[in-house]
Structure formats: structure tokens, C-alpha cells
C-alpha positions in Angstrom: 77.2 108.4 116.8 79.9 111.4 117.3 83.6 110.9 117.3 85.6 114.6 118.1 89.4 112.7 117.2 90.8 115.1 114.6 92.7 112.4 112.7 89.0 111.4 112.3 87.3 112.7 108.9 84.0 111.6 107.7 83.6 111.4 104.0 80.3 112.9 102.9 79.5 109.4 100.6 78.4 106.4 100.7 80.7 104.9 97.9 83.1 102.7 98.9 85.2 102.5 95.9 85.5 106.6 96.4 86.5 105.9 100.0 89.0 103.4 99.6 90.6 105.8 97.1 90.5 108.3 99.6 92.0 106.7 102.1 94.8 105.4 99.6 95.6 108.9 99.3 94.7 110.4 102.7 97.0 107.9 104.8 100.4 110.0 104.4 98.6 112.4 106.7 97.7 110.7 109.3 94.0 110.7 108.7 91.5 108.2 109.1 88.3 108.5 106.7 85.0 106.8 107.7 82.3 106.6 105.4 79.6 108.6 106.4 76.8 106.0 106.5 79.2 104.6 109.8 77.4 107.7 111.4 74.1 107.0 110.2 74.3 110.4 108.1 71.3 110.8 105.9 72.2 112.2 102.5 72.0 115.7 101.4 69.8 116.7 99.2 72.1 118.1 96.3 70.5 120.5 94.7 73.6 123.0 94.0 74.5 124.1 90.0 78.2 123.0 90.3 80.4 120.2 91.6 81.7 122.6 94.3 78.3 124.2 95.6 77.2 120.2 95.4 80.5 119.2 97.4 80.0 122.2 99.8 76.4 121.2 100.4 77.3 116.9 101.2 80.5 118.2 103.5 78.4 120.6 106.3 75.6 117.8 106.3 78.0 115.0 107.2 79.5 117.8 109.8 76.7 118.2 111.0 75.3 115.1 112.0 78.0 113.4 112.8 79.8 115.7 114.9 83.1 115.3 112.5 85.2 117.4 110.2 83.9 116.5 107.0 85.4 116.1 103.3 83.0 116.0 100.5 84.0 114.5 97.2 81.3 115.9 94.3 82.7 114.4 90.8 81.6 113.9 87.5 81.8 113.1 83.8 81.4 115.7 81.4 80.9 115.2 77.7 82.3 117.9 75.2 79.6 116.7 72.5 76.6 116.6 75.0 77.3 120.2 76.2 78.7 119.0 79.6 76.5 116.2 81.1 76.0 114.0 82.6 78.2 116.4 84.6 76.9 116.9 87.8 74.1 114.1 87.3 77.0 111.5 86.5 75.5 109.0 89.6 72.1 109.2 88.2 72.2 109.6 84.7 69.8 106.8 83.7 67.9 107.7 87.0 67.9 108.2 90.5 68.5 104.6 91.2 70.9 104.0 88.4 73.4 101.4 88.6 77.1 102.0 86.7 76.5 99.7 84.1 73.0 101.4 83.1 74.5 105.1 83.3 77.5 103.6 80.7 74.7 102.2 78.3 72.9 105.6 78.4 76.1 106.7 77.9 77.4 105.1 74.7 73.7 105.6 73.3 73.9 109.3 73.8 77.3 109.4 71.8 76.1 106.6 69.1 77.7 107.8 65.6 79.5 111.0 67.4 83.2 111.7 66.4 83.6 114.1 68.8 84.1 111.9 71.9 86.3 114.5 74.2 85.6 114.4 77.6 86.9 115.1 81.2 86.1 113.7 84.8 86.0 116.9 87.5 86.7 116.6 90.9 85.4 119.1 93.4 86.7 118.2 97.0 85.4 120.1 100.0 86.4 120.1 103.6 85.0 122.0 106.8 86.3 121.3 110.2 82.3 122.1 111.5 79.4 122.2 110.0 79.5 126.1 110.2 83.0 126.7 108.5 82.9 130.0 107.6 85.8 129.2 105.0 86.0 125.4 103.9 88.8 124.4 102.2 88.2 123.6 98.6 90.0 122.4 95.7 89.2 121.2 92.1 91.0 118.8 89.5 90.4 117.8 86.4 91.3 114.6 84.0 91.3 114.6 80.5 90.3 111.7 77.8 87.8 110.6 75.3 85.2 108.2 75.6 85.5 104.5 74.3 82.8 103.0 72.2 82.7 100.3 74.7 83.7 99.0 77.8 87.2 98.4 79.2 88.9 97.0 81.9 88.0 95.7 85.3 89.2 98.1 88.0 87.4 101.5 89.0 83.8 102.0 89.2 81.5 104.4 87.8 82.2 105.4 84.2 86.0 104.0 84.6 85.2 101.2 82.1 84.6 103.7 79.5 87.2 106.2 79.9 90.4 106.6 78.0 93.5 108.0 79.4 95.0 109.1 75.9 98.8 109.2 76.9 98.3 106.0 77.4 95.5 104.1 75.0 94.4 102.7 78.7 91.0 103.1 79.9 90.6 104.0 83.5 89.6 100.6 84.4 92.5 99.4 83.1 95.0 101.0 84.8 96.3 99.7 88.1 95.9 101.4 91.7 99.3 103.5 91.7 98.9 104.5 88.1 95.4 106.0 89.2 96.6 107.5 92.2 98.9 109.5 90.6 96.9 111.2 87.6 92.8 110.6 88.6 91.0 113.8 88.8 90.2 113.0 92.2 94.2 112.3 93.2 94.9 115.8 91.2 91.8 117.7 93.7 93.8 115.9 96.7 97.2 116.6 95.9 95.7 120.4 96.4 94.2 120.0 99.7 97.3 117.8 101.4 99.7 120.4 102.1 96.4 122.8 102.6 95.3 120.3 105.0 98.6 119.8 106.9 98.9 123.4 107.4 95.8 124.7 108.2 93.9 121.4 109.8 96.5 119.5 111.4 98.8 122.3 111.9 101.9 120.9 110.7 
């Protein structure tokens, strides 16, 4: 399945909290993100060191095969007091079939008796117009915290439950939909690409 309308974007993920996020944040323009399994899309293989060669690498797959432009979203957890990681093995940190709740156990285990509990989430967005874009655009962002000793808060997904927003003593589950969409490291990444994306995709 191929659709060419250019207010169609395929997002290179099958998550659909990540998509609805998206989309949240994607709708000023116009554009309307499909997940990429509603192509049938098989998943790339991401075997890049970084969040951007990863994001790079998921966007000209899901260009490829489904005949869309493409935005990739490649984002993380990383750990001051475990040298980075899980970084960019935050989705499969207790293994390749890891479920949230079992990367957060590993999680707290790993950081059992550490003080130093600094951490940021890292966003890496990518977005071709083909699968041969000689120059995708790409943008980065970045959220600051520390990690909880244990779980908090019902929103979000992924490590959300465990990650406090120190302005604000909330953890990222805890925090509402418009408070997220102003200060996530994803919204930061996409506040980037908007204007890049209105000038140099849609040609506004």
C-alpha cells in the first residue's frame, strides 16, 4: 500500500503512544501521520551507533516501502551513572522483546544504592521526502531529570513512570498532555523541524 498525498507522512514506528504524540504536535501543519505498520512496513534493522544514524536508518526504510515521505523518531534514556545507556537500547533494555514495565525494573536494579541518579531523554527526529534524500532533515532535543526510585504516575509510556521533571517534582507520567507537549524531548526535536518543515516540505 502507497499513498503519494504530501500532507501524508509515515512515521517509521510502530508505537502508538509516540504516534499519537506526534500527531498532537504535527496537526498545526496540516499533516497527517500514519503509523508505518498501516503500510505493512517491516522494521529496519537498527544497527546505527547514535539516535540520529538509528533515526536516519527507520525513516528511508519506511520511504521506501511505503512510497511516503517518512519521519523517523529514534529516542532514548540515558543514564549519567551507567555511562549513557540504556541509550540507544532504551526499547530493549531487558531484551529484544522487553515490555516497559521490565526495562523500568532493570532499570531501578541497575541504579540500586546510586546517588547519582541524573539522566536525560534524547530525541533524534529524521525526515526524508524519498527514500533517497540526499539531505534529510534532522533535528535533536533533549530533556533533563533524574530518575525516581520508583514508579510514578499513569500517563506516558516507556520509562515516563520513572522520570522526574525537576522544575517541577512531577514525573513524566504525571504530567498532563499539554504540559508534555510543551517541554518532552520529543516536542523540543519537533519544535525544530516545524518551521524547517513548513519551509522546505510544504513550501510555506
Amino acid at each position: 500500500m502507497t499513498h503519494s498525498d504530501t500532507n501524508t507522512v509515515v512515521l517509521a514506528s510502530g508505537n502508538r503512544g509516540k504516534l499519537q504524540e506526534l500527531n498532537d504536535l504535527l496537526g498545526q501543519l496540516g499533516i497527517t501521520l500514519r503509523s508505518q505498520a498501516d503500510f505493512d512496513v517491516v522494521e529496519a534493522e537498527e544497527n546505527g551507533l547514535s539516535f540520529i544514524e538509528n533515526a536516519i536508518l527507520k525513516a528511508r526504510n519506511a520511504a521506501r516501502q511505503s512510497g511516503c515521505p517518512a519521519l523517523a523518531d529514534d529516542s532514548g534514556l540515558c543514564v549519567d551513572a551507567l555511562g549513557g545507556a540504556p541509550g540507544i537500547y532504551s526499547a530493549r533494555y531487558a531484551g529484544e522483546h522487553a515490555q516497559d514495565a521490565d526495562n523500568n525494573t532493570k532499570l531501578l536494579a541497575a541504579l540500586d544504592g546510586e546517588t547519582n541518579r541524573n539522566a536525560h531523554f534524547h530525541c533524534a527526529l529524521a525526515f526524508v521526502r524519498h527514500a533517497d534524500d540526499p539531505a534529510p532533515l534532522l533535528c535533536e532535543g533533549l530533556w533533563q531529570g533524574s530518575i525516581l526510585t520508583s514508579p510514578r504516575g499513569n500517563n506516558g509510556f516507556g520509562y515516563d513512570p520513572l522520570f522526574l521533571v525537576n522544575d517541577l517534582d512531577l514525573s513524566s507520567a504525571e504530567l498532563n498532555k499539554a504540559q508534555k507537549n510543551q517541554m518532552s524531548h520529543r516536542a523540543l526535536a519537533l519544535k525544530q523541524l516545524l518551521p524547517r518543515l513548513r519551509a522546505e516540505y510544504l513550501g510555506a
